[in-house]
N, C-alpha and C positions, 0 to 999 in steps of 0.2 A: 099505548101501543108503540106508539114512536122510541119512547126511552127504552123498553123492552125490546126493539131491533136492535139498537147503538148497543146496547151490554151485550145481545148478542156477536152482534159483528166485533166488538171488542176482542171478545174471546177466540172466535177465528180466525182472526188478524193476528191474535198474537201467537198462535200456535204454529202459522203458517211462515209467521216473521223468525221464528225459533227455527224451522227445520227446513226454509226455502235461504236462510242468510249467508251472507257468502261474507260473516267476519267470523272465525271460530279458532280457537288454540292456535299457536305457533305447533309443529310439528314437536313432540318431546324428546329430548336427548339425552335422559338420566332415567334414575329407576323409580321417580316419581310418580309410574301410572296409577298408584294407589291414590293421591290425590287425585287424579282426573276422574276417578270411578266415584270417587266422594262428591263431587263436584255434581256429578251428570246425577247422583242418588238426588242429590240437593234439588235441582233441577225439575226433575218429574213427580217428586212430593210437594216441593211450593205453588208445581204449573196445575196436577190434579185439582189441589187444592182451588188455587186459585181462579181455574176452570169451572169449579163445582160452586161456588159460593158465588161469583157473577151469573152464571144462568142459573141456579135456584133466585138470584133478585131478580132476573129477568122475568121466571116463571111467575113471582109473588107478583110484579108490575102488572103484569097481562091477567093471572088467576083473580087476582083481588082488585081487580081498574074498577074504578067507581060506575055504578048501573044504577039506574031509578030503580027503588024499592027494594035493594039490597042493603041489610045494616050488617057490620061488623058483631061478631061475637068476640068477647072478651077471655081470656083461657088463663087465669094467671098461671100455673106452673103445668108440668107437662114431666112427668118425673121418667119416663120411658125415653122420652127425650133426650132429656140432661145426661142421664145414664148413657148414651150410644155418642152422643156428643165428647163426653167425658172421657170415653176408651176410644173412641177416633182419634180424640185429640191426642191422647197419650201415647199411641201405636205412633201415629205421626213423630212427633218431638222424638223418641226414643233414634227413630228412624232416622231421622237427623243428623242426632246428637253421638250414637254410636261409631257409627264408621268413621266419623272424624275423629275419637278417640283412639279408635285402632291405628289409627293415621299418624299420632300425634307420639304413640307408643314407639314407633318405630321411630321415626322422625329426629327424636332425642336419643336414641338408644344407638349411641355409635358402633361399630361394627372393630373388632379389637386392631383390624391389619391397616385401619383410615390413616393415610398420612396427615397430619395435622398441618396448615395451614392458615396463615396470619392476613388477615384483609386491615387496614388502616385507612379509615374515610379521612377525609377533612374536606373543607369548601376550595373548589369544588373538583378534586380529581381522588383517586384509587392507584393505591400504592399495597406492595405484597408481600410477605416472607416467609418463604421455605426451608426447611432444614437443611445442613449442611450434611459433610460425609458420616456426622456421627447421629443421624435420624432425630436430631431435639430441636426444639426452638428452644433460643435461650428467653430469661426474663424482658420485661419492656416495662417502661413506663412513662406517661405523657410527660411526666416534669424531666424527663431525659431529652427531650425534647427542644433541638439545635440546628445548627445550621450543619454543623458537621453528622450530624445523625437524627436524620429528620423523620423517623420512625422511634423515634427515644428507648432504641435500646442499649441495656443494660450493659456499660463497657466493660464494668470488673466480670460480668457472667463466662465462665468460657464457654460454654454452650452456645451462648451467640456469637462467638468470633467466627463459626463458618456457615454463619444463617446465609443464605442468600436474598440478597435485598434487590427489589423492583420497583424501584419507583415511577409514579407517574408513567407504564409501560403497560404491556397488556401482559396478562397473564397465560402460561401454557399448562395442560394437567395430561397426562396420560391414560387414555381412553380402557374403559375397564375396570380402573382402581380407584377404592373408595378413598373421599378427600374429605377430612374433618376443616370446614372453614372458621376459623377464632376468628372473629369480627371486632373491631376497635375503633371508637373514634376519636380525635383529639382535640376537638370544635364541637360542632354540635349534633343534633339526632339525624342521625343516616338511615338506609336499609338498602341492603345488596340484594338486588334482583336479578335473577335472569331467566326471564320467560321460558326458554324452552326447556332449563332444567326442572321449573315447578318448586324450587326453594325460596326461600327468603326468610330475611329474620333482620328487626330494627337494631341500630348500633347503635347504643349508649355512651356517653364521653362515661366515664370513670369505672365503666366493667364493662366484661369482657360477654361478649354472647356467641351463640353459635350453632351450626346444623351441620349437615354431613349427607352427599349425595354422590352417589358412581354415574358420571358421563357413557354414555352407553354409541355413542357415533361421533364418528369425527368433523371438525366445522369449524365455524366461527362464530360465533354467539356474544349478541353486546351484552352488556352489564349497563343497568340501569339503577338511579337511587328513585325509591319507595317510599322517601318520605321529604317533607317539604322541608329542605336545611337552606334556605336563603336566596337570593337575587340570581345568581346561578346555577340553581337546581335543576332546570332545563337541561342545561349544558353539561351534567354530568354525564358522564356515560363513560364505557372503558370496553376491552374484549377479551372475554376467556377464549383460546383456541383450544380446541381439543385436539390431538395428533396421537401418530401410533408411539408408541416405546420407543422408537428409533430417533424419531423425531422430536421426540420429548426431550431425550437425553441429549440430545444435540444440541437444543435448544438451552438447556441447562448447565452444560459446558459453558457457554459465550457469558452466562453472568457473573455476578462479580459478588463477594463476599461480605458482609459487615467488615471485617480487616484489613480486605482489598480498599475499600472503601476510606474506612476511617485511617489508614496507614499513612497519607499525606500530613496530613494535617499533626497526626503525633512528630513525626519527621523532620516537620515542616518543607517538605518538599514545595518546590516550585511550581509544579504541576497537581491542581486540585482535585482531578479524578483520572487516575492513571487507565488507558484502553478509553476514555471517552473520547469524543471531537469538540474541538470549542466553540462549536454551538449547541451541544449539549450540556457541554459545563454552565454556559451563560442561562440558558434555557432552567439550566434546575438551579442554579442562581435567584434567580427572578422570582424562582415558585416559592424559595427559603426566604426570600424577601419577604413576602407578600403574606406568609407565614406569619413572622417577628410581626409584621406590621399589625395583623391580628390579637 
């Protein structure tokens, strides 16, 4: 009788911890609500479930508790059973299993107008590249990979001589417009996350992966990594802003080029990063250090 209360109260307790809890989503700022409706399908198909098989044990606890003079009957199969068992189960999974594939459709399926956009993990900061005036990324690759171009792209490309490059910086996107994110690592396994847009997707060192999400409100949103890359995985973190057009493009004036960039050093100019401060120089120094040291 006793065990038969506790799996009740189990089930109480949890239904009531589910919809009295005051920890739930971050508010959503992309057009992800398709997975949050996947999530909450998820949700009330494993809680019914799981609902329904705790108090039917409770009910067998209590209906079948051992009495003087009652023996068990023995029943091996039950074919009426098996049957409703079998299509419950099946309705179930299907219910599952569909809406995340609808989900998963769209998800990959980039949208033709996405601007395409460069994420580069390493241990342990998030670094960015946007297209330049002629809408391309040029090519990349990790064995490009230097002190003078710590994103290893591509010098002879000219496609990438007006990428704009963000290192170790927060990123800004303009609110409204779809962004294809290219994900890259140059170390080891990453995943860009950012809770309130509902995306993410692991980074591989040696290919390239990717998703694609419209910011739907303007903010400040951290970027989190998703997956365990080392001693200072805690500490990673970065921030997409999202702003209007105006702000974007403002924003996107102040930065600086692959050419901008790499132009000292063909030069050999005196000055390592022309518009920086020399404690930014020193700063991203220290990080191409620690880099090589790697």
């Amino acid at each position: 009788m006793a065990i038969a209360l506790v799996l009740v109260l189990i089930v109480v307790g949890s239904v009531l911890f589910h919809f009295l809890s005051p920890w739930w989503w971050t508010p959503i700022a992309s057009n992800w609500d398709y997975i949050d409706h996947t999530i909450i399908i998820s949700f009330w198909i494993t809680g019914v479930v799981f609902a329904a098989v705790v108090l039917f044990m409770a009910y067998c606890v209590f209906r079948f508790r051992h009495r003087e003079g009652n023996r068990a009957v023995y029943e091996p199969e039950n074919k009426r059973l098996e049957w409703w068992l079998t299509i419950a189960t099946a309705i179930g999974v299907t219910a599952l299993l569909v809406p995340g594939l609808f989900v998963w459709s769209r998800f990959v399926n980039v949208p033709s107008d996405a601007t395409e956009i460069e994420v580069v993990a390493q241990q342990w900061q998030w670094s960015y590249r946007l297209p330049g005036k002629d809408g391309k990324l040029g090519t990349s690759d990790t064995r490009e990979v230097a002190a003078e171009n710590p994103l290893g792209i591509a010098p002879k490309d000219p496609n990438g001589q007006d990428d704009v490059v963000v290192e170790a910086a927060d990123l800004h996107l303009p609110v409204g417009k779809p962004v294809k994110m290219l994900l890259r690592s140059i170390d080891v396994l990453h995943d860009f996350y950012i809770p309130e847009f509902r995306a993410k997707m692991d980074m591989i060192p040696g290919s390239v992966t990717y998703f694609w999400f419209t910011p739907t409100r303007t903010g400040t949103f951290q970027v989190l990594c998703a997956e365990l890359c080392g001693q200072g995985h805690p500490l990673m973190h970065g921030m997409v802003m999202v702003d209007t057009e105006q702000d974007y493009l403002t924003w996107l004036g102040q930065q600086q080029t692959f050419a901008q960039l790499s132009a000292p050093q063909q030069t050999g100019s005196a000055n390592p990063l022309p518009g920086k401060t020399m404690a930014s120089a020193l700063d991203i120094g220290a990080k191409v250090e620690t880099v090589e040291a790697r």
